[in-house]
C-alpha positions, 0 to 999 in steps of 0.5 A: 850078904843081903847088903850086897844081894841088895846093891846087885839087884839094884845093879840089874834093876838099873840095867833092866832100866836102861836096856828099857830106855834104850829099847824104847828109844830104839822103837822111837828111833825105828817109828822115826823113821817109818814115819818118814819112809812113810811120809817120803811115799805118801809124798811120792804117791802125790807126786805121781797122782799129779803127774797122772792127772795132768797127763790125762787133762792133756790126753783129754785136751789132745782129743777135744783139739783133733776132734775139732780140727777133724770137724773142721775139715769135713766141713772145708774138705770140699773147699779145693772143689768149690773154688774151682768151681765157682768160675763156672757159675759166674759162666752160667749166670753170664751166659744167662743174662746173654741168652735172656736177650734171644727170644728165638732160644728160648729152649736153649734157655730153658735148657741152660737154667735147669742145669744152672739149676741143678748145679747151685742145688747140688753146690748148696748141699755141700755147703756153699752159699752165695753172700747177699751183697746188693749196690746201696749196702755200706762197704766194709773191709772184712767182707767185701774186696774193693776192686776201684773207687769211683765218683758217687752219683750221689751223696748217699752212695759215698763209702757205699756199695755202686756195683757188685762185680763178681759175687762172694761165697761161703762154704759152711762158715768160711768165706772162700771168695770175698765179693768184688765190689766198685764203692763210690768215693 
């Protein structure tokens, strides 16, 4: 009997063994795949971390574009304003060159000048500025529009400013009229 009651307990000992190995697999098999649940979330995690930092370098780079185009168009709202009142001071100045020669208005004159006056005061306050273009200055496309060519008087006025027609101005940085300019040829 002990053979038998030794052949039955190694039986059970062999069954313990391997319900041991199946359960162990089994808990390899389960950290397996909690190991892999955990990886596909922490994958996940990355993937929406991602998302939310990229959408909020575009909400950032969206506030940095408005903010600037809004700057912008403070400082040329007035543009519309400017241009329409540019013909007015080319009157001015050229009633101004004409009242010069009337001795006789000199109040009239006086008159005239201060509202000249006033009004380029206000004008630069808002921003505008006149483009210093005298005759003698060489002629460049970018900032002078050429209204004709004639014969230079000399050699050292060829490609060069002769004759300013009409002046140029600026509103803040931006040209809003280029000078008209006669270049000699």
């Amino acid at each position: 009997m002990s053979k038998a009651k030794d052949i039955k307990e190694d039986i059970i000992e062999e069954q313990v063994e391997a319900t041991t190995v199946e359960s162990t697999t089994n808990e390899e098999t389960v950290e397996v795949e909690e190991l892999s649940t955990e990886d596909r979330l922490n994958k996940e995690l990355g993937q929406e971390k991602d998302k939310f930092l990229r959408l909020f370098a575009e909400f950032e780079n969206y506030k940095k574009r408005t903010s600037k185009e809004r700057v912008e168009l403070f400082k040329t709202a007035s543009k519309d304003v400017m241009v329409s009142m540019l013909p007015v001071l080319d009157d001015f100045e050229r009633a101004l060159l004409h009242i010069e020669d009337d001795k006789e208005a000199e109040e009239l004159r006086k008159g005239v000048v201060l509202i000249y006056q006033k009004l380029l005061t206000t004008l630069s306050q808002k921003g505008l500025a006149a483009m210093e273009v005298k005759k003698g200055d060489v002629f460049d496309s970018e900032i002078h529009q050429a209204i004709t060519q004639v014969p230079a008087p000399s050699k050292n006025l060829k490609g060069k400013i002769i004759d300013v027609v009409e002046k140029g101005y600026t509103l803040g940085e931006t040209v809003i009229r280029f000078p008209k300019v006669v270049i000699g040829q």
